[in-house]
BANU-546370 format. One record per atom (N, C-alpha, C): x, y, z; residue in three letters. Coordinates in pm, whole numbers, padded with zeros to 5 digits, always signed. Layout:
BEGIN
XYZALA ...
//
This chain:
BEGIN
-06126-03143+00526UNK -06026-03092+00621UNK -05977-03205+00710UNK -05855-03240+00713UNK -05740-03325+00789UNK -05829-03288+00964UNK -05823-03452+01037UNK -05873-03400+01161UNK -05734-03373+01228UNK -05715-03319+01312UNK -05572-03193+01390UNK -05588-03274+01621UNK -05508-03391+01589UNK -05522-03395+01699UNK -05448-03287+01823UNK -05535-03296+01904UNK -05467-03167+02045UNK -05379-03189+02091UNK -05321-03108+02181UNK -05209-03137+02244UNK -05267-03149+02410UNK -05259-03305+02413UNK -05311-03366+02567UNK -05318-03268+02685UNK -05146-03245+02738UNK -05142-03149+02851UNK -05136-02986+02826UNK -05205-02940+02710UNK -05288-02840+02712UNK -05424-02838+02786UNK -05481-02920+02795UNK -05585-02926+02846UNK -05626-02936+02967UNK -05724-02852+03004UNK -05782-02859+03193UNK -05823-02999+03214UNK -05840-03005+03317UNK -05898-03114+03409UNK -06060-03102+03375UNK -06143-02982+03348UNK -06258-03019+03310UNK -06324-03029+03145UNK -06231-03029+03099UNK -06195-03057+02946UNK -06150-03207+02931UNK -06112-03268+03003UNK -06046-03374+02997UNK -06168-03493+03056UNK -06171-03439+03166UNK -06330-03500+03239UNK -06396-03477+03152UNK -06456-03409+03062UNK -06593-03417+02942UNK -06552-03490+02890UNK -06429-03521+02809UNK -06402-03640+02733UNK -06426-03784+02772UNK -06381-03792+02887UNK -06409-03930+02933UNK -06534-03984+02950UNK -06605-03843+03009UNK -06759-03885+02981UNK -06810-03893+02868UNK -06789-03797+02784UNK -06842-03898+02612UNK -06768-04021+02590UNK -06691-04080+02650UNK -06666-04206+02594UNK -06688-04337+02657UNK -06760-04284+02785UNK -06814-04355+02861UNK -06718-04407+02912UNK -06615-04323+03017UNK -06518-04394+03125UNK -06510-04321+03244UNK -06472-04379+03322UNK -06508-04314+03430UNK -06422-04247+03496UNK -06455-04111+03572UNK -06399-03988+03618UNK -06275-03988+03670UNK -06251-04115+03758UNK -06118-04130+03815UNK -05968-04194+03698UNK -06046-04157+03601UNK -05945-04223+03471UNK -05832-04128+03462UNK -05858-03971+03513UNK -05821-03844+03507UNK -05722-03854+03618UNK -05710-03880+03746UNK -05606-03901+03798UNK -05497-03989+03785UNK -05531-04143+03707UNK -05462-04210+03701UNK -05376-04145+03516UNK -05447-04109+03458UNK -05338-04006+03325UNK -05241-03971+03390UNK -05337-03854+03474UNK -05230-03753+03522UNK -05110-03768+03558UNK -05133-03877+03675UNK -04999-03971+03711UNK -04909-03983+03607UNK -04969-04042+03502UNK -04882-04087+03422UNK -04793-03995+03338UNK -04865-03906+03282UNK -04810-03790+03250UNK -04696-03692+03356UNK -04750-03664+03457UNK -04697-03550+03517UNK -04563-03618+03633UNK -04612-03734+03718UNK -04536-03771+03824UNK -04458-03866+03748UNK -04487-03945+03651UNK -04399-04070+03612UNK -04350-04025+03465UNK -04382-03884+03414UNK -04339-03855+03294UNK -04360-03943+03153UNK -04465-04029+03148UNK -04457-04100+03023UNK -04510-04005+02913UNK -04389-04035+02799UNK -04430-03916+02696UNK -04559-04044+02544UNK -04584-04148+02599UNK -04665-04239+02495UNK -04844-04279+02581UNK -04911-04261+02506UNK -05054-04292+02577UNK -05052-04479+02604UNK -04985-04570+02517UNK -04979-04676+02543UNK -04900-04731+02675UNK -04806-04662+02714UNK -04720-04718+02802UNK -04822-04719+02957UNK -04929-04653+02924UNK -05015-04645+03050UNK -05070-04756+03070UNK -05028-04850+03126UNK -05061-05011+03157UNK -05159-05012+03233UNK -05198-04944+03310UNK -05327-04973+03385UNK -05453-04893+03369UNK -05441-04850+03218UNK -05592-04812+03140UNK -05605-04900+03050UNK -05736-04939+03021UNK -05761-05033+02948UNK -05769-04957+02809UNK -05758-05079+02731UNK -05708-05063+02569UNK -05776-04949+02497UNK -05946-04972+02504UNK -06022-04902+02414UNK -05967-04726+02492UNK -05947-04705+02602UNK -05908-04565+02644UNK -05767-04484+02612UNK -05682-04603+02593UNK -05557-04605+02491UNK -05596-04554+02331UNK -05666-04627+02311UNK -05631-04591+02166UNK -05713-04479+02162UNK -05854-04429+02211UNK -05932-04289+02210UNK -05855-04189+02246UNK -05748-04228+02343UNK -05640-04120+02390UNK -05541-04076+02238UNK -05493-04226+02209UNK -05400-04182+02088UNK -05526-04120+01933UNK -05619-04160+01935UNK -05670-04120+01802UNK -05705-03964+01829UNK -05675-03910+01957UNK -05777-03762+01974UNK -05671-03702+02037UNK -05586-03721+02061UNK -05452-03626+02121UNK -05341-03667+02104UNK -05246-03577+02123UNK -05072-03597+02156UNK -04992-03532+02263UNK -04972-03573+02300UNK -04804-03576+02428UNK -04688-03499+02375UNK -04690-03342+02370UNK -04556-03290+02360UNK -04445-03319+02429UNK -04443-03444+02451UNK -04274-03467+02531UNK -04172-03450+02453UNK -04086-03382+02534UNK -03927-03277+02515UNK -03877-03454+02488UNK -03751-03461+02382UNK -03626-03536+02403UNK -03536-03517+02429UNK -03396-03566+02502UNK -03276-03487+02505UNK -03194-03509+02342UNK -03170-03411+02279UNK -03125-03433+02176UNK -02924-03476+02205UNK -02868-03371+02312UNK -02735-03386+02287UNK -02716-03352+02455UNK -02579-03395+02504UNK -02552-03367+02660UNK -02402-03320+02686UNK -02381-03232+02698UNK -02219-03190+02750UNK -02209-03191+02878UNK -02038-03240+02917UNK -02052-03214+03072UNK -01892-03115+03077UNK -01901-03033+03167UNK -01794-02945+03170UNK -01688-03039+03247UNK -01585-03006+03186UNK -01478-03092+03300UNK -01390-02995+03345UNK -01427-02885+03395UNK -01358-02825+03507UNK -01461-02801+03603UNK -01614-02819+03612UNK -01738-02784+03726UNK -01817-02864+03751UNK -01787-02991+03628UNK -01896-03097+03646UNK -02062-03074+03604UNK -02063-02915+03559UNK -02212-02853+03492UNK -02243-02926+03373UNK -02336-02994+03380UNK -02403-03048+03232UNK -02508-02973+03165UNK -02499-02969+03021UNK -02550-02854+02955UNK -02653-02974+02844UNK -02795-02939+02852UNK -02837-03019+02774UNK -02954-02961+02638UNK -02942-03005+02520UNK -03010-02980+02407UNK -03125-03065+02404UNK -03231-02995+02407UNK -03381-03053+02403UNK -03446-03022+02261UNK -03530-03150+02222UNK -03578-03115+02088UNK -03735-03152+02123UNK -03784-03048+02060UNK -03948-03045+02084UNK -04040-03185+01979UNK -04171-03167+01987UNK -04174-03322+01869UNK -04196-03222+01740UNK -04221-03103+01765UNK -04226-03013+01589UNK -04081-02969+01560UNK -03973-03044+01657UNK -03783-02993+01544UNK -03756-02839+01600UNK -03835-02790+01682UNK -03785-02704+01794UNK -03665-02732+01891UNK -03575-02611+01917UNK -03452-02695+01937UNK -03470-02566+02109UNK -03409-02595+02211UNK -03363-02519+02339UNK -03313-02600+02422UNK -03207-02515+02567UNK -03120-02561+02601UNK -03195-02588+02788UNK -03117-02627+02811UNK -03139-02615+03010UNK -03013-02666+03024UNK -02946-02666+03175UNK -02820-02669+03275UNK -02884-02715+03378UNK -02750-02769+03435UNK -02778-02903+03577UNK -02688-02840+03601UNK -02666-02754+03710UNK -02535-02702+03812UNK -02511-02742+03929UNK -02405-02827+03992UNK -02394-02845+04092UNK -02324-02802+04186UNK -02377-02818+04283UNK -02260-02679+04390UNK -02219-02854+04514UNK -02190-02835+04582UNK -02167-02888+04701UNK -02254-02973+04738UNK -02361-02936+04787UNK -02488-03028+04879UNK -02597-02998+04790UNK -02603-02928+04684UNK -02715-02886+04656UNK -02715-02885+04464UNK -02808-02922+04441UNK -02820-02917+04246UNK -02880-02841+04158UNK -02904-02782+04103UNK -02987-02647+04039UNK -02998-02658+03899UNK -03118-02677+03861UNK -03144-02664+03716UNK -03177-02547+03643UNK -03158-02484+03536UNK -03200-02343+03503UNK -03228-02414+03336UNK -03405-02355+03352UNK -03478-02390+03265UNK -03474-02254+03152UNK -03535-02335+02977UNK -03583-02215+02915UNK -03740-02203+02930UNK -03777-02107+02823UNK -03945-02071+02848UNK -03981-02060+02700UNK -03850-02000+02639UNK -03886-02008+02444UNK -03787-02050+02420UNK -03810-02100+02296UNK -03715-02140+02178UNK -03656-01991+02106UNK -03529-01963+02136UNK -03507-01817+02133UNK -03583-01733+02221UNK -03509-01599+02143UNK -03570-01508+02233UNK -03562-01380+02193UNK -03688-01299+02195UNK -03716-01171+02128UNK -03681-01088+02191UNK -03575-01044+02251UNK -03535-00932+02327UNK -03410-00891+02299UNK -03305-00995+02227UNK -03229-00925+02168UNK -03101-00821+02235UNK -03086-00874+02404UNK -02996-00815+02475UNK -02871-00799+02377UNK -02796-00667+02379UNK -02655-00691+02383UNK -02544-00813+02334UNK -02592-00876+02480UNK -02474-00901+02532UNK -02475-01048+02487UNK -02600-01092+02475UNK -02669-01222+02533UNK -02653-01305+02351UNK -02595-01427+02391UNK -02569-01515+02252UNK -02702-01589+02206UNK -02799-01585+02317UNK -02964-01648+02285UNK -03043-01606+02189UNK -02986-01382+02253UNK -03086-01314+02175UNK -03044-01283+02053UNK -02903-01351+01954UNK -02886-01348+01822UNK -02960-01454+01809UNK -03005-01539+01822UNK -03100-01634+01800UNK -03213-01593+01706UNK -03261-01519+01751UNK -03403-01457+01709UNK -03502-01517+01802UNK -03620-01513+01784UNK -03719-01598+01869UNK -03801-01635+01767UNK -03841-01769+01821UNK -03889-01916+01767UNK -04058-01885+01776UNK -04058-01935+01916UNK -04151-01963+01981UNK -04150-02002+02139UNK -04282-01968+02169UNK -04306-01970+02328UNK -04310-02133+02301UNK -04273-02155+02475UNK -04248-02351+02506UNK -04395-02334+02538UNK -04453-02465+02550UNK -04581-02517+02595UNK -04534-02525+02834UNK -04635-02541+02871UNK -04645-02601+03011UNK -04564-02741+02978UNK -04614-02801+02886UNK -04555-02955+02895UNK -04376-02918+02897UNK -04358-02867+02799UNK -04219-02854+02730UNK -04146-02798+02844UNK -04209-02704+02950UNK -04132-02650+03032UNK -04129-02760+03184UNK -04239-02804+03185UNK -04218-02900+03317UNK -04135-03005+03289UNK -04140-03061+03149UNK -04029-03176+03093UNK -03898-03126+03178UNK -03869-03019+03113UNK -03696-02994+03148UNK -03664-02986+03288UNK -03756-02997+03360UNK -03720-02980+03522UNK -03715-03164+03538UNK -03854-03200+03484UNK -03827-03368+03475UNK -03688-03409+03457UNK -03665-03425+03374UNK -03561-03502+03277UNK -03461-03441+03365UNK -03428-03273+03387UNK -03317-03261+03456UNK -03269-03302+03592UNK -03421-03364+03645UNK -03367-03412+03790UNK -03383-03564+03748UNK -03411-03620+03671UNK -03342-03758+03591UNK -03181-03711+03619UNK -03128-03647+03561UNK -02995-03633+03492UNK -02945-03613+03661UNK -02970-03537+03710UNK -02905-03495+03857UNK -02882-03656+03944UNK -03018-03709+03930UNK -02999-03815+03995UNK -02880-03925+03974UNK -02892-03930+03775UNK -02777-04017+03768UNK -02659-03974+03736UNK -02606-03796+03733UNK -02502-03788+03766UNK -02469-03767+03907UNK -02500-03746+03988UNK -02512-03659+04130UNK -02535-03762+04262UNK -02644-03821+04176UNK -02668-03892+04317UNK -02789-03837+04390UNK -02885-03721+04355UNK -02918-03668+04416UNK -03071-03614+04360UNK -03160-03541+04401UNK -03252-03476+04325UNK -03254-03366+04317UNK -03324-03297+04216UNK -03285-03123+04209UNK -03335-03057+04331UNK -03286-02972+04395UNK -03257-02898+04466UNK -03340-02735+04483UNK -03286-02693+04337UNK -03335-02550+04305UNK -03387-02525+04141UNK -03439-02469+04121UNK -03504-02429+03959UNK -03476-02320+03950UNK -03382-02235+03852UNK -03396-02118+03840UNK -03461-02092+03643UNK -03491-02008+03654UNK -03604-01974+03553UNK -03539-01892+03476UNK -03412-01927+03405UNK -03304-01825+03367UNK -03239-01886+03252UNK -03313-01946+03132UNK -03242-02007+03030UNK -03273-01968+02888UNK -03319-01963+02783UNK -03360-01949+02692UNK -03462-01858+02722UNK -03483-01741+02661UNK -03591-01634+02676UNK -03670-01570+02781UNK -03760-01510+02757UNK -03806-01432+02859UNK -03924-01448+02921UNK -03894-01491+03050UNK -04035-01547+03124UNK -04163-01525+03112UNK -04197-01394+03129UNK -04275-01335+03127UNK -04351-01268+02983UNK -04282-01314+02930UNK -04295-01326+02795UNK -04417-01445+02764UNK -04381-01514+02859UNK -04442-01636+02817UNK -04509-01688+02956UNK -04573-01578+03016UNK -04644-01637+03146UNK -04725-01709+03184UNK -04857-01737+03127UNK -04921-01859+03145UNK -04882-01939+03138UNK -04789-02029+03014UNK -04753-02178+03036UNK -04617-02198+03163UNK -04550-02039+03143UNK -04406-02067+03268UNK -04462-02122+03423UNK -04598-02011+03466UNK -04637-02008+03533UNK -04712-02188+03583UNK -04790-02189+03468UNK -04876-02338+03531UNK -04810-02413+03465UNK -04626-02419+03420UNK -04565-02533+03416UNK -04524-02531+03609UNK -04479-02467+03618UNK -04406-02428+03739UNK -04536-02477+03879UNK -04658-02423+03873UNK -04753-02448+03979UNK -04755-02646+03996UNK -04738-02725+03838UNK -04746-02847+03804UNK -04596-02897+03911UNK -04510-02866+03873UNK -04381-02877+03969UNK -04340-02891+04121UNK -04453-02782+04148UNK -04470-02762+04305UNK -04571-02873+04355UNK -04638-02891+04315UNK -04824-02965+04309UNK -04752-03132+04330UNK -04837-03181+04404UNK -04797-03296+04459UNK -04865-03433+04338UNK -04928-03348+04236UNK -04951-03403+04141UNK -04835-03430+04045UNK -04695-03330+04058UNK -04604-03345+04011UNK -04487-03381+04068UNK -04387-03293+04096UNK -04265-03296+04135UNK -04233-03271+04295UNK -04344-03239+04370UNK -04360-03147+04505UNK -04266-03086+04545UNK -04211-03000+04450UNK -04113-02914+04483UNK -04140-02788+04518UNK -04053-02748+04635UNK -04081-02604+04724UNK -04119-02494+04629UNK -04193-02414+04594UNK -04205-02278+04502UNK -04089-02223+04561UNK -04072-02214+04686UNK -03952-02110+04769UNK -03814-02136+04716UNK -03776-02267+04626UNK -03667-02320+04618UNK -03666-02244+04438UNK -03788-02212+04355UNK -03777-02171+04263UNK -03774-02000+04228UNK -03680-01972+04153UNK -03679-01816+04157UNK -03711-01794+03924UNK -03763-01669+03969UNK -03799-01620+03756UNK -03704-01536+03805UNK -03628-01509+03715UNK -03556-01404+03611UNK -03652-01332+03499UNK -03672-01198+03545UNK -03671-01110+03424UNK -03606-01015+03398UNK -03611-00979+03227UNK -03557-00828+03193UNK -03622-00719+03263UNK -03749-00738+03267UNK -03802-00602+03345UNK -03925-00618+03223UNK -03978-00710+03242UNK -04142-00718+03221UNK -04234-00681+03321UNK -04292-00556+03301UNK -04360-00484+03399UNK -04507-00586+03434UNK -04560-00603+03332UNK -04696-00673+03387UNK -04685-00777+03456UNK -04594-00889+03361UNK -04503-00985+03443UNK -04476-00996+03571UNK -04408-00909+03621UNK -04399-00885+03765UNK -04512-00851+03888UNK -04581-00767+03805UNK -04691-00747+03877UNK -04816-00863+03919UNK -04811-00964+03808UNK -04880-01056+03815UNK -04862-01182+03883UNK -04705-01192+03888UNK -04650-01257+04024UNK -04690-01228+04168UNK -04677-01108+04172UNK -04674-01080+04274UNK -04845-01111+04345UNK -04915-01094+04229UNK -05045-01083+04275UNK -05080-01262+04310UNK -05035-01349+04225UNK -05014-01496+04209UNK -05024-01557+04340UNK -04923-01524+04467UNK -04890-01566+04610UNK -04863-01664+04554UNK -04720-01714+04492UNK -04700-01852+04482UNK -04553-01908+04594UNK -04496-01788+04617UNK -04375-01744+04715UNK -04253-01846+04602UNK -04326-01751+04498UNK -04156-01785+04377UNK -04051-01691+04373UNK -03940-01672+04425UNK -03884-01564+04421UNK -03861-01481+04275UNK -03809-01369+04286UNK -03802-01296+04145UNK -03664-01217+04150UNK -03613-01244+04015UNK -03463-01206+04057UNK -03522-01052+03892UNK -03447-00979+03924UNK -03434-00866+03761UNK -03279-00876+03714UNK -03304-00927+03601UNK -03164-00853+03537UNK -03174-00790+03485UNK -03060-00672+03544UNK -03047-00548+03550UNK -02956-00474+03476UNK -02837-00525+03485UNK -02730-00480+03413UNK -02684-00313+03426UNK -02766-00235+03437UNK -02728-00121+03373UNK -02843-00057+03476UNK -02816+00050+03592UNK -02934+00147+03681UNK -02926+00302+03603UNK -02887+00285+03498UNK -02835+00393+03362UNK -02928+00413+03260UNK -03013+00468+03280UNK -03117+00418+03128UNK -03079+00447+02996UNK -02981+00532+02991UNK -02936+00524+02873UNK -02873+00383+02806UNK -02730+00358+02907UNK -02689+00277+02894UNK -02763+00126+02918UNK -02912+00108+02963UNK -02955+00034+02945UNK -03091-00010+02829UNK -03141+00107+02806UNK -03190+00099+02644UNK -03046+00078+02528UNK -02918+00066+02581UNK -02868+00003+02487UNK -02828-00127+02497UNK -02785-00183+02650UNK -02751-00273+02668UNK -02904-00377+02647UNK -02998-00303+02644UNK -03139-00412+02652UNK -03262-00343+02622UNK -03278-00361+02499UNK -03385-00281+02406UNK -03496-00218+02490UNK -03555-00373+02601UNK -03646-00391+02646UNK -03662-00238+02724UNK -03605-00191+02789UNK -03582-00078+02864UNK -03630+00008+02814UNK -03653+00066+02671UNK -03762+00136+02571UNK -03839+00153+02612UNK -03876+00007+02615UNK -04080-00032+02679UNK -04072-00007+02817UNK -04019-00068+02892UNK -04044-00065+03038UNK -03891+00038+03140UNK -03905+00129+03130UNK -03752+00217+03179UNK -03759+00182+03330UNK -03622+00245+03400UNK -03612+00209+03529UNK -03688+00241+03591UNK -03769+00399+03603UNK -03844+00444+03674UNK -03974+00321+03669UNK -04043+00256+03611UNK -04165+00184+03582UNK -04076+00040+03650UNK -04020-00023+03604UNK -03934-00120+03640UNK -03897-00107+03844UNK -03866+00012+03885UNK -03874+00032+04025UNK -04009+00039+04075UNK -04080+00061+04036UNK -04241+00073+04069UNK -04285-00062+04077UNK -04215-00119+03979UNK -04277-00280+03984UNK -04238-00348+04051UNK -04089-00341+04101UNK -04014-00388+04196UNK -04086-00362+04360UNK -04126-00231+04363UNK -04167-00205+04481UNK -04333-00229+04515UNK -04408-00254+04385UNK -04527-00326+04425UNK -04528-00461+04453UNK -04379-00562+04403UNK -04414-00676+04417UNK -04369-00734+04584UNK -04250-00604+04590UNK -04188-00613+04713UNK -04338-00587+04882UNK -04461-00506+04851UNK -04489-00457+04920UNK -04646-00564+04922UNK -04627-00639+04820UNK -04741-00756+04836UNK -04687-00926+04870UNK -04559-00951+04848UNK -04547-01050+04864UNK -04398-01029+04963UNK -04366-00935+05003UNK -04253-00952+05146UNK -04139-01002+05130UNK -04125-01071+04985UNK -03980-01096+04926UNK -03894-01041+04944UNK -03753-01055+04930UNK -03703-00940+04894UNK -03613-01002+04735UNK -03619-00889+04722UNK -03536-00933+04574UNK -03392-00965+04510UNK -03380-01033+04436UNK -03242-01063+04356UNK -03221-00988+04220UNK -03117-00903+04199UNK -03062-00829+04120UNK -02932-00892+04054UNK -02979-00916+03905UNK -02843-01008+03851UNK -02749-00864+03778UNK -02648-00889+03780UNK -02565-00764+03703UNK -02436-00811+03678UNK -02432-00785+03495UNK -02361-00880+03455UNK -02255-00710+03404UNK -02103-00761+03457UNK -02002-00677+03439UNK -01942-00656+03344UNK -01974-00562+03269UNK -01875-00558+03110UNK -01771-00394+03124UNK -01621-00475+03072UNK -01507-00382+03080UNK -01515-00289+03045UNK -01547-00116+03117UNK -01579+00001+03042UNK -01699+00021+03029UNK -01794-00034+03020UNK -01947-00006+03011UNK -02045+00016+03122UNK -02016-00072+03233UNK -02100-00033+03395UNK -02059-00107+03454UNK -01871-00091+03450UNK -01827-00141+03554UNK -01785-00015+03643UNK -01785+00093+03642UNK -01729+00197+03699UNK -01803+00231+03858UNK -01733+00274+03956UNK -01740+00356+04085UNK -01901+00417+04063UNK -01890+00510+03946UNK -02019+00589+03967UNK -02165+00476+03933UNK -02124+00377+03823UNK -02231+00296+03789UNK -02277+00226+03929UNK -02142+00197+03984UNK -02223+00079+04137UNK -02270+00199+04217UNK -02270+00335+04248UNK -02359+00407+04316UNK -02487+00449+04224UNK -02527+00439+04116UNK -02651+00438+04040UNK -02723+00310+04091UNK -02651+00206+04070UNK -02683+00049+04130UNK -02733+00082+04263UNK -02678+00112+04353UNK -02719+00145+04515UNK -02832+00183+04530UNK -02826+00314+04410UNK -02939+00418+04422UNK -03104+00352+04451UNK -03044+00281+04323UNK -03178+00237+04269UNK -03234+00101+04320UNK -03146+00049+04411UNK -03174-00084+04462UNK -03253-00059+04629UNK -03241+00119+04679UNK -03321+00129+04783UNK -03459+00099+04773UNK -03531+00087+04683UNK -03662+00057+04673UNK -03715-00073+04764UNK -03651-00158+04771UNK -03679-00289+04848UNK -03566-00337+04924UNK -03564-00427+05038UNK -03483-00534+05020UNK -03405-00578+04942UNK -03322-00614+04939UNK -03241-00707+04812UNK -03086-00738+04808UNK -03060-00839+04763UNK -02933-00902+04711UNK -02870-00943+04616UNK -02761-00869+04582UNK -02730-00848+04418UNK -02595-00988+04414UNK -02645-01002+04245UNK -02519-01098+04225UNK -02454-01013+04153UNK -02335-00985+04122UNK -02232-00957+04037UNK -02173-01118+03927UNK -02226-01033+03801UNK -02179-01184+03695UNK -02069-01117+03639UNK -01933-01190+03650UNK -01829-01226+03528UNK -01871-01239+03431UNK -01817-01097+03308UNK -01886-01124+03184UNK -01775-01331+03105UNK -01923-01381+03044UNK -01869-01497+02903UNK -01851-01455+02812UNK -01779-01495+02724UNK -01730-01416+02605UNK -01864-01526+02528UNK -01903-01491+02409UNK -01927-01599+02314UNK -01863-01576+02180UNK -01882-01655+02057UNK -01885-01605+01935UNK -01872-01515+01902UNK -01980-01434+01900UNK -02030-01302+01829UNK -02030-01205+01949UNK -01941-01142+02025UNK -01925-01099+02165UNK -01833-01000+02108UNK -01847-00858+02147UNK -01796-00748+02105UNK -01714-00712+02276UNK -01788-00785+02396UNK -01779-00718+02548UNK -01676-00803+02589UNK -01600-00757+02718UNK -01509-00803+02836UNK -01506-00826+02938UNK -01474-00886+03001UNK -01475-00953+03193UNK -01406-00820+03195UNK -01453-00749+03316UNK -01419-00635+03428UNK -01287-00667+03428UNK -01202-00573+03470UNK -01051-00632+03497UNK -01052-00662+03643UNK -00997-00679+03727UNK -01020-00754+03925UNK -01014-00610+03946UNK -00958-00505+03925UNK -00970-00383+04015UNK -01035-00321+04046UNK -01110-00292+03862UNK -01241-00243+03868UNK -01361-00339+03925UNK -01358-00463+03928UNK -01462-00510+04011UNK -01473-00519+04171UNK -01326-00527+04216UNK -01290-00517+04347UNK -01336-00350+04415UNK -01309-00252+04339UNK -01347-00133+04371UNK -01567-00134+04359UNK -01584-00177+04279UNK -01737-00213+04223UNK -01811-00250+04362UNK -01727-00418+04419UNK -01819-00426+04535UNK -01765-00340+04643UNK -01663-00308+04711UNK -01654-00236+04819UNK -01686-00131+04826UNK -01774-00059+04716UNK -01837+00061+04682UNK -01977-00007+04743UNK -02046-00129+04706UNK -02191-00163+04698UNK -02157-00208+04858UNK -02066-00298+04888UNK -02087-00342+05053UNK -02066-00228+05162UNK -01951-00105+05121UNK -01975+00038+05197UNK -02121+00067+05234UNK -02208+00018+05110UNK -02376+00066+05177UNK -02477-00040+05203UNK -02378-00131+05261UNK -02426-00229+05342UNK -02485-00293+05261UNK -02501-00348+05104UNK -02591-00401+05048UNK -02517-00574+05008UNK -02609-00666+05026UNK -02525-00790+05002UNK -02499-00856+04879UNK -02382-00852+04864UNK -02312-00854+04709UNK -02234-00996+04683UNK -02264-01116+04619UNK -02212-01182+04560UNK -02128-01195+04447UNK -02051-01229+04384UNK -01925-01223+04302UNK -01990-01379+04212UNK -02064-01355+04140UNK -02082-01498+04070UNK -01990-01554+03927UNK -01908-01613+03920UNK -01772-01673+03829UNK -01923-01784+03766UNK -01985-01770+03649UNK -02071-01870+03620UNK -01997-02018+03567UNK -02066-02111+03597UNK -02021-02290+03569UNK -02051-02301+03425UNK -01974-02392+03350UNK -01978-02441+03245UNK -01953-02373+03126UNK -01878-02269+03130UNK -01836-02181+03062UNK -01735-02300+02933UNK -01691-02371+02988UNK -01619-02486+02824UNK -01666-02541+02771UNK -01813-02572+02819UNK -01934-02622+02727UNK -02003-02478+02694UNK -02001-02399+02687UNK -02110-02317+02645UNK -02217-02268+02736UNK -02198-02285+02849UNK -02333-02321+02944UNK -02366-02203+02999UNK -02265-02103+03063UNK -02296-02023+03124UNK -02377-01911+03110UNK -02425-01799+03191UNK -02492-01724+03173UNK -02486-01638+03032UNK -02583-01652+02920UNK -02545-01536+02784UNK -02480-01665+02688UNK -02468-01771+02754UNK -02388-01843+02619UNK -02496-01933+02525UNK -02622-01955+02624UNK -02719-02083+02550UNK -02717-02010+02382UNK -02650-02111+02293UNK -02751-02086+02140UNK -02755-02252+02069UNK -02794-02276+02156UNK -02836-02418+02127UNK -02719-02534+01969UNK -02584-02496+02063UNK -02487-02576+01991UNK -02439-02695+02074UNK -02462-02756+01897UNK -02395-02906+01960UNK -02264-02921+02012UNK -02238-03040+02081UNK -02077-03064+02086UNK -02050-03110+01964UNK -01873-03054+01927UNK -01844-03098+01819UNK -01849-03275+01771UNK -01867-03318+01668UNK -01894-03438+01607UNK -01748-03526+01670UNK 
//
């Protein structure tokens, strides 16, 4: 039997420490990796110049470094949003976005390669699903993307939203302790408060956040306070319906003091109507909260329509009548592909 080396940043800190002690090196060898790996991103065990040789090559003969590459990079030229294609080292392909607003830069990461949920609406979930990303694969793309921020921008990332390729919670352990690696001064020391997850309405998911105290915000997309119309617009709703989905909302609301973000993406005729934004109201008393309104993207294979302005204009002054705070979100990078529902991991043309 072929020996199967590991995958390095799978591994704990006291897994890693046993190793060094069978090879007779010493304990503090583990912070200076780490460095190397996590704060300075090196994806090669050699480039670590200040471990000596024989710990180099025990590193390379007994493990590997899933470092992400950027395979391809678009930049929108009406928003300046760069849309980027990452290739895993097994030919796994997913996307992430660098959005920039004004003073501030925002990356929105994936969590799988595809995605098993199969929304509607969503050009990811013709994809199918691949596979869950590793911790490495997911802290890469926050790496590399505040690489990219810096040398388009000028600047460092700002915000992480957890809203790209598949479903978080789907994939919670590695999203989770990619994300704790991010915050951790071992990594990126970035605010948790500055990072928000997106889910469909993964009930355990949520609950397990909440229990977490990491003060990551949590946004639901929602689409539809209709269960009919949302077991069609999003399978997932089968498994987890609104009633269970509000329960979860209001346990996470009543342990961690958040309040919540509600994404709701507008399609012409389907839940853009007067009565849908008072179902929306209804159901948004459970907590706190602040809803975005998304402009539907068309993609490819897109059967749906952008709201016409009347019906959305009537939509929010129905939701702000009950005092609830309503954003109008027009998503960036819509000429590259970028925007919300468009990731399916296409190149720019040749």
């Amino acid at each position: 039997m072929d020996f199967i080396r590991k995958n390095f940043r799978n591994l704990s800190d006291q897994e890693i420490t046993g190793f060094l002690k069978e090879i007779s090196q010493p304990s503090f060898r583990l912070k200076q990796i780490k460095e190397w790996i996590w704060k300075k991103g090196v994806g090669d065990f050699n480039e670590m110049n200040n471990l000596p040789v024989a710990l180099k090559e025990a590193l390379e003969q007994n493990f590997f470094l899933d470092k992400i590459t950027i395979l391809d990079s678009q930049k929108s030229k009406a928003d300046k949003t760069v849309k980027v294609l990452f290739k895993s080292v097994d030919d796994e392909f997913f996307e992430g976005v660098l959005i920039p607003g004004k003073s501030r830069t925002t990356a929105c990461i994936s969590t799988q390669s595809g995605c098993p949920l199969n929304c509607d609406f969503c050009a990811t979930g013709k994809l199918g699903f691949r596979r869950n990303l590793t911790r490495g694969e997911i802290y890469d793309q926050v790496f590399l993307l505040n690489e990219a921020s810096l040398r388009e921008f000028d600047r460092k990332l700002s915000n992480i939203v957890v809203m790209g390729m598949g479903e978080p919670f789907l994939n919670y352990e590695n999203t989770i302790d990619a994300l704790k690696m991010v915050s951790s001064v071992e990594g990126l020391a970035m605010s948790p408060q500055r990072i928000t997850i997106s889910t469909a309405g993964i009930i355990p998911g949520i609950k397990m956040l909440a229990n977490e105290n990491l003060r990551i915000n949590l946004s639901i997309s929602l689409h539809s306070a209709d269960n009919q119309k949302r077991d069609f617009l999003m399978p997932i709703n089968k498994k987890y319906n609104l009633q269970q989905l509000r329960e979860a909302i209001f346990y996470f609301y009543k342990k961690t003091g958040e309040r919540i973000t509600y994404e709701y993406l507008l399609l012409k005729g389907i839940n853009d109507s007067v009565e849908d934004a008072k179902k929306l109201a209804e159901f948004t008393k459970v907590s706190p909260c602040k809803i975005n309104l998304i402009v539907y993207n068309s993609h490819e294979k897109s059967k749906y329509q952008q709201s016409d302005d009347l019906d959305l204009k009537a939509f929010v002054e129905y939701l702000e009548s009950k005092n609830l705070v309503v954003t109008v979100r027009r998503s960036k990078g819509t000429d590259i592909d970028a925007a919300c529902g468009q990731l399916a991991n296409k190149k720019k043309p040749e």
